[in-house]
VEXKE-11787 format. One record per residue (C-alpha): residue in three letters; chain; x, y, z. Coordinates in steps of 0.1 Angstrom, whole numbers, padded with zeros to 4 digits. Example, Ala and Ser with C-alpha at 12.3 -4.5 7.8 and 13.67 -1.06 7.14 Angstrom:
BEGIN
REC   aa  ch   east  north     up
REC  ALA   A   0123  -0045   0078
REC  SER   A   0137  -0011   0071
***
This chain:
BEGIN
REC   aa  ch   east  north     up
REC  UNK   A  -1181  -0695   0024
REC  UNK   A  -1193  -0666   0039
REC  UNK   A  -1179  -0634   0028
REC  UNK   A  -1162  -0607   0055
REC  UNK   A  -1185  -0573   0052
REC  UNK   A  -1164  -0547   0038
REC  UNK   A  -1178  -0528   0068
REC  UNK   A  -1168  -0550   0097
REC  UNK   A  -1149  -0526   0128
REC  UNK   A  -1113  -0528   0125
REC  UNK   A  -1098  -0541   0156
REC  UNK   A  -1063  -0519   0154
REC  UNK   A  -1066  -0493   0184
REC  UNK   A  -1072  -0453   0172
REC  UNK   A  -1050  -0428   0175
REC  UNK   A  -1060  -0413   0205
REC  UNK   A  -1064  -0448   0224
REC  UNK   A  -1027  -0455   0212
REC  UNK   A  -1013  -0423   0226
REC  UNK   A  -1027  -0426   0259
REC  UNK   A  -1017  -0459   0263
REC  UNK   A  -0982  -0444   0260
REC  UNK   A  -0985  -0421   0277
REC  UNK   A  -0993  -0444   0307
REC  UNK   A  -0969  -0464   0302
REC  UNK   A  -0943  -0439   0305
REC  UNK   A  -0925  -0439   0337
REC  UNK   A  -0932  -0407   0354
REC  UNK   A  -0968  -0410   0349
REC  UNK   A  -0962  -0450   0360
REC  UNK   A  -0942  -0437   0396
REC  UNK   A  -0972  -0412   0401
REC  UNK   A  -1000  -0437   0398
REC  UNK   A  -0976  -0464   0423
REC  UNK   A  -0966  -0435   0447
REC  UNK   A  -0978  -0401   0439
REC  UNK   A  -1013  -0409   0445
REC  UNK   A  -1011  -0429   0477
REC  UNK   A  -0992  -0407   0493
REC  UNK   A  -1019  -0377   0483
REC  UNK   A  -1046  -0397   0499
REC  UNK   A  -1025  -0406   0530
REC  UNK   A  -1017  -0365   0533
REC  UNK   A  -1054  -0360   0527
REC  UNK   A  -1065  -0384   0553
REC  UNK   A  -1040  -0375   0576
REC  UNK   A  -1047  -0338   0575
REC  UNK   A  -1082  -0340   0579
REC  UNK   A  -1080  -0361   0609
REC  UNK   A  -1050  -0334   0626
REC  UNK   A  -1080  -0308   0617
REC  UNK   A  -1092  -0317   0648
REC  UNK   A  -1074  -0301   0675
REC  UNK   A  -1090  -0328   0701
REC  UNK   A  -1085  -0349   0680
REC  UNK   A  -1043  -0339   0685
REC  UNK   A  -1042  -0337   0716
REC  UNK   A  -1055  -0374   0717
REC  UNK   A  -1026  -0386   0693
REC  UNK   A  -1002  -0366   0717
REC  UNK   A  -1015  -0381   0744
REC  UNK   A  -1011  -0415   0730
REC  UNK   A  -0971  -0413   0718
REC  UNK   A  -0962  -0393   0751
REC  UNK   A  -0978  -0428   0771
REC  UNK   A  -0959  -0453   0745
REC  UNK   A  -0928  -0430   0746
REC  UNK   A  -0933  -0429   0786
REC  UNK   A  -0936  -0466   0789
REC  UNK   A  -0905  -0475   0768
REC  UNK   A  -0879  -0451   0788
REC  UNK   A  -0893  -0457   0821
REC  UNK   A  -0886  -0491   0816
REC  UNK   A  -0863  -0509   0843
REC  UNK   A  -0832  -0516   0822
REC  UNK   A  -0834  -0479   0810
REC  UNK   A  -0833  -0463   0844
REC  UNK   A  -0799  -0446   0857
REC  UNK   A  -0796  -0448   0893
REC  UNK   A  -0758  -0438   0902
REC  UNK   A  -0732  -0419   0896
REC  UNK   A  -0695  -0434   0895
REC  UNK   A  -0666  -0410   0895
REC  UNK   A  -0631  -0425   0889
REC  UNK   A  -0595  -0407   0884
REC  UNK   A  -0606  -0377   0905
REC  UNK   A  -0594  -0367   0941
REC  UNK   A  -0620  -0363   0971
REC  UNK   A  -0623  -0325   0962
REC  UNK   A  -0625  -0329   0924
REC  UNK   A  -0655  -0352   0929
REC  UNK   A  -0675  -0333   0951
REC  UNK   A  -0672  -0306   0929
REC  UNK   A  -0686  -0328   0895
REC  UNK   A  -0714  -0339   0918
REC  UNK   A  -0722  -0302   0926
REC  UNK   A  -0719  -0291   0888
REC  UNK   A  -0740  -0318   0879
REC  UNK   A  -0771  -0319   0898
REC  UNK   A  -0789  -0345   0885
REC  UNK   A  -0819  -0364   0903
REC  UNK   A  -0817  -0397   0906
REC  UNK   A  -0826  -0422   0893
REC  UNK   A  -0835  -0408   0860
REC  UNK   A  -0841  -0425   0825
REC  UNK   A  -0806  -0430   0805
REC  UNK   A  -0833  -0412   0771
REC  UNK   A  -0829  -0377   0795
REC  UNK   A  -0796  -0379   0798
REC  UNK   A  -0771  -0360   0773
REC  UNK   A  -0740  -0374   0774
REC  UNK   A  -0720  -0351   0757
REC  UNK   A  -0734  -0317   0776
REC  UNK   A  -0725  -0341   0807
REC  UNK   A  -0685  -0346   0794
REC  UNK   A  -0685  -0309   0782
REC  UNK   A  -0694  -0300   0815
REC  UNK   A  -0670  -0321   0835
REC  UNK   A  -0642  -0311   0811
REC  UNK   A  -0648  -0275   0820
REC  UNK   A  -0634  -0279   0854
REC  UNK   A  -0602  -0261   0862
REC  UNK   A  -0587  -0295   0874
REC  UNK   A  -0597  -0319   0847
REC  UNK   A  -0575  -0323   0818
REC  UNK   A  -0600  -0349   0799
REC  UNK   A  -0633  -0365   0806
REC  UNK   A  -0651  -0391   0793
REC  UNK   A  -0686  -0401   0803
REC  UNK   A  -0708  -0437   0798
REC  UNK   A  -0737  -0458   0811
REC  UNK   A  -0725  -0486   0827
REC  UNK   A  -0747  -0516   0829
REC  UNK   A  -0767  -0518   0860
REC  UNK   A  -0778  -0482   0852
REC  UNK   A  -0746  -0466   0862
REC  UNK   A  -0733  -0431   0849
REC  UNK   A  -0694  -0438   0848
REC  UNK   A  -0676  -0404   0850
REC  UNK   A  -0636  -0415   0840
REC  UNK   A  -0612  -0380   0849
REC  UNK   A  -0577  -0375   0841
REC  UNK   A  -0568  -0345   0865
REC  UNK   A  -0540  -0324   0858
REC  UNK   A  -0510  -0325   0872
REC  UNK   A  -0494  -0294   0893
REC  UNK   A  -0459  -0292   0880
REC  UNK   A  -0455  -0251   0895
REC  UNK   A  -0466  -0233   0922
REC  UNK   A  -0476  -0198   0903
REC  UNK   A  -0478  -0161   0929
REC  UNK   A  -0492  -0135   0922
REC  UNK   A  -0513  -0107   0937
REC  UNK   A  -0545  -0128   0938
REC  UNK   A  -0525  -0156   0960
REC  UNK   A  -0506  -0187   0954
REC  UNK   A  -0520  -0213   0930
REC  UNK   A  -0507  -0245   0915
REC  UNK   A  -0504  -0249   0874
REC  UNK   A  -0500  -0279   0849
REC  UNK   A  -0473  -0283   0826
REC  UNK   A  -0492  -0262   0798
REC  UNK   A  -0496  -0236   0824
REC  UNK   A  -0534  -0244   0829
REC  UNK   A  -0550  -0237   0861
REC  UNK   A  -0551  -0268   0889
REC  UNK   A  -0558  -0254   0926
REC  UNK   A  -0554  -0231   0947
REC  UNK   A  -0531  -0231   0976
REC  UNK   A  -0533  -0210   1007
REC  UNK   A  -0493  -0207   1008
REC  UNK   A  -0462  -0217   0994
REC  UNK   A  -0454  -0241   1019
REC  UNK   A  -0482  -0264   1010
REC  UNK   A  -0459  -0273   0979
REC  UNK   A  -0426  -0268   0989
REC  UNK   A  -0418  -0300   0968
REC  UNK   A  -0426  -0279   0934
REC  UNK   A  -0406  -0253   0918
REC  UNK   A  -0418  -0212   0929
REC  UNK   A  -0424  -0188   0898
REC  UNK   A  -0441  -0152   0902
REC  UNK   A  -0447  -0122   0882
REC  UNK   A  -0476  -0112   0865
REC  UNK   A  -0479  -0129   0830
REC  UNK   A  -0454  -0160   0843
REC  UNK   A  -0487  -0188   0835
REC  UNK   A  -0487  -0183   0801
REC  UNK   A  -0448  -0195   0802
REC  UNK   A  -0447  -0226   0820
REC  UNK   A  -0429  -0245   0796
REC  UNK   A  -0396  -0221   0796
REC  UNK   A  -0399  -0219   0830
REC  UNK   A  -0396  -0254   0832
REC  UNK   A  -0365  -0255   0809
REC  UNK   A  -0346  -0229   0833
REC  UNK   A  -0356  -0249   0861
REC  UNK   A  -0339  -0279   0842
REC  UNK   A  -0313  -0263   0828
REC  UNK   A  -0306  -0243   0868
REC  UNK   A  -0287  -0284   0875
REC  UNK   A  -0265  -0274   0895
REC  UNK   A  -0276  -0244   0913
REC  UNK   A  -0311  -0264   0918
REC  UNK   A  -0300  -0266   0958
REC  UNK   A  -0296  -0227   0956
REC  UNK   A  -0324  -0219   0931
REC  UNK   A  -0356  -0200   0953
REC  UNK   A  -0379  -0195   0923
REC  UNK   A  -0382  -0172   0891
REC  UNK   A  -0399  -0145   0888
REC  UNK   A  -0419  -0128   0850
REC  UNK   A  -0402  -0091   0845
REC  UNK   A  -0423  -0072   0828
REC  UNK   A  -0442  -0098   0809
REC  UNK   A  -0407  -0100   0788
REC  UNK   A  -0381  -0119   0804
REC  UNK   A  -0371  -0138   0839
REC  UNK   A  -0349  -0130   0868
REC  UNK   A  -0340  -0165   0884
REC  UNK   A  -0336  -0163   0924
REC  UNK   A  -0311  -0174   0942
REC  UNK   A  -0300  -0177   0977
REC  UNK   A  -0278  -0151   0999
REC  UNK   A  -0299  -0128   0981
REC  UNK   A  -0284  -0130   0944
REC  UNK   A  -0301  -0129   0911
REC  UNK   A  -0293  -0136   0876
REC  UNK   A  -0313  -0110   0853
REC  UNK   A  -0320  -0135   0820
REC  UNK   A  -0327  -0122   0785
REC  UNK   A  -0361  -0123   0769
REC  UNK   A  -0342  -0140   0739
REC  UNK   A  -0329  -0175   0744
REC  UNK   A  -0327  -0172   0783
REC  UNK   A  -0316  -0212   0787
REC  UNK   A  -0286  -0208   0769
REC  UNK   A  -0276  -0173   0789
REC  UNK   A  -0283  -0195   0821
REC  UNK   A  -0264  -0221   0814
REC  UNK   A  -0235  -0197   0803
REC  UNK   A  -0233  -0184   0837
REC  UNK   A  -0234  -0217   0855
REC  UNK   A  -0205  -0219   0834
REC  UNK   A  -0187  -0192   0842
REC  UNK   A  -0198  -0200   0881
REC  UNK   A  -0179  -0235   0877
REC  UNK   A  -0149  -0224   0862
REC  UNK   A  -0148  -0189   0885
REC  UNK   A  -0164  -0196   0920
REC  UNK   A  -0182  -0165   0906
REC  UNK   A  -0219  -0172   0923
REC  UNK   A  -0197  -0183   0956
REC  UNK   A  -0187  -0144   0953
REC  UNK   A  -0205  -0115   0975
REC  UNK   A  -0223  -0106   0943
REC  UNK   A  -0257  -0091   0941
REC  UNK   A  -0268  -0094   0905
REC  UNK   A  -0252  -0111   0871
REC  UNK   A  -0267  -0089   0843
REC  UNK   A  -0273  -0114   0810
REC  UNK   A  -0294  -0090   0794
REC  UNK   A  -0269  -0083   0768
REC  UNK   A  -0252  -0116   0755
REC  UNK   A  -0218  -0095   0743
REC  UNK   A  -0213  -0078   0775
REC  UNK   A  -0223  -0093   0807
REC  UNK   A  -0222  -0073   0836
REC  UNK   A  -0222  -0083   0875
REC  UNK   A  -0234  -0063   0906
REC  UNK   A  -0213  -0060   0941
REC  UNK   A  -0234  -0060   0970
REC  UNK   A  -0236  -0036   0993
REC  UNK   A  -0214  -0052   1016
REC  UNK   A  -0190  -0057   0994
REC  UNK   A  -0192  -0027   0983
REC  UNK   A  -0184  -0010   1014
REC  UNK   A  -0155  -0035   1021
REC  UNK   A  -0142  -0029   0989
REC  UNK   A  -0139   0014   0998
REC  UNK   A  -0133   0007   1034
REC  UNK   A  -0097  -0013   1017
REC  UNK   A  -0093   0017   0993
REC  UNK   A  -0089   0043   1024
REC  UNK   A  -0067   0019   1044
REC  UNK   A  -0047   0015   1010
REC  UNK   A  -0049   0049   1004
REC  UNK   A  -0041   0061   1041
REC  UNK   A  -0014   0037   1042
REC  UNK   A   0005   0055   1011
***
C-alpha cells in the first residue's frame, strides 16, 4: 500500500479563510451585498446621467408628455358644472367664485379648495363637491335657512337659526312673514331671541319685534306703543311672568307705556302720557269738586 506523505496539505480551511467566511455569512454584510450594492450602482448611474443638464431637461420633457397624455385623456376631462340645493342667486354667485375654464382635466382640479370655497359663502350652511361620470363637477348646497330679519344701522338683513349671516334685504317688508329683532349685538343671540319669540304665545298677534339694549338684555315691542323691558338674566321666564300677570289683570289691555322686569322682586309699570294726564286732569276735578 502506498503510504500518505507526512507532508501532504491539510484540507481544513485557515484561520483567516474561516473568519471571513463568517463574516460573510453574517446578515448585515449578506443585506449589503443583496441591496446595499445595487442600489449604490443604480445612485451612481443615475447621478451621472442627471449630470447632464440636457440631458434633464430631456427626461422632463419625457414625463411632462406621458403625464400630459394620461390626464388629457377623454374619460379624464371635466366639462360641466352642476349646482344643486342652491337658489338662482346662490348659484350665480358659486359660478362667479369659482372661475374655472372648461373643460379641464379632473388631475387639475382640487376638490377640497373647491368645497372650502363654496362653504365660505355667507348662504351656504354645508357643501360637498364630486365628479360625476360623464365629466361632471357636482356642487350639492344646503343653504341656510332665514329664521330672523336682523336691523341695524348698516340695513336690514336676514339670519339663520345660529344667527349666521343669509341675505340681505332692502326692507323689512320683504319678510314680513319672519320675526323683527334690532340692536347692535342682537346676531350673536338668535337662539334667546327665538325662545322669547316662542315663549311671547299669546301676545304673538301684538308682538312688533325685539330689540338688543346695550349688548345686555332685550326690550320686546309691542303694539299701541308698549314695551316690556326684560332682564339680562333668565329673560323667558320674566316674559312669561308678565303674560301672566297680563291674563289674570287685563294689565297689557291697560294705557301703559312700559312694564319694567328688570328687577324680578319688584316689577314696576309705566303710565303713558295720556294716561297720565287723564289721571291729574281727574285729580283737579276731584279735587275742585271737594
Amino acid at each position: 500500500m502506498q503510504q500518505v506523505s507526512e507532508t501532504a496539505r491539510d484540507p481544513a480551511p485557515s484561520r483567516l479563510s474561516y473568519r471571513m467566511q463568517r463574516w460573510m455569512l453574517t446578515p448585515g454584510v449578506r443585506m449589503m451585498l443583496r441591496i446595499g450594492i445595487p442600489i449604490a450602482v443604480v445612485f451612481a448611474v443615475t447621478t451621472g446621467f442627471l449630470a447632464s443638464e440636457q440631458r434633464r431637461e430631456a427626461l422632463n420633457q419625457f414625463v411632462a408628455e406621458i403625464r400630459s397624455g394620461v390626464q388629457d385623456r377623454p374619460e379624464f376631462m371635466v366639462s360641466l358644472m352642476a349646482i344643486d340645493g342652491a337658489n338662482i342667486n346662490l348659484a350665480e354667485d358659486i359660478r362667479e367664485v369659482l372661475p374655472l375654464d372648461f373643460p379641464v382635466s379632473s388631475f387639475d382640479l382640487e376638490l377640497e379648495q373647491i368645497r372650502g370655497i363654496v362653504a365660505g359663502l355667507d348662504p351656504v350652511k354645508k357643501a360637498s363637491v364630486r365628479i360625476r361620470p360623464g365629466g361632471i363637477l357636482q356642487i350639492d348646497v344646503i343653504e341656510r335657512l332665514p329664521v330672523v330679519v336682523w336691523r341695524d344701522r348698516r340695513g336690514v338683513v336676514l339670519l339663520d337659526e345660529t344667527g349666521a349671516y343669509v341675505d340681505e334685504i332692502p326692507s323689512r317688508t320683504e319678510r314680513v312673514d319672519l320675526p323683527l329683532i334690532a340692536g347692535h349685538g342682537a346676531d350673536k343671540h338668535v337662539p334667546e331671541a327665538l325662545a322669547l319669540i316662542a315663549a311671547s304665545g299669546p301676545l304673538s298677534d301684538r308682538v312688533r319685534g325685539l330689540v338688543r339694549i346695550g349688548e345686555r338684555r332685550w326690550d320686546v315691542v309691542l303694539d299701541r306703543s308698549q314695551r316690556i323691558l326684560l332682564p339680562a338674566d333668565k329673560p323667558v321666564r320674566a316674559l312669561e311672568h308678565v303674560i301672566a300677570l297680563s291674563q289674570a289683570q287685563d294689565m297689557l289691555k291697560r294705557d301703559l307705556a312700559v312694564v319694567d322686569m328688570r328687577i324680578a322682586a319688584r316689577p314696576t309699570i309705566r303710565m303713558s302720557s295720556e294716561a297720565v294726564k287723564d289721571w291729574w286732569q281727574i285729580r283737579e276735578l276731584n279735587g275742585s269738586g271737594q
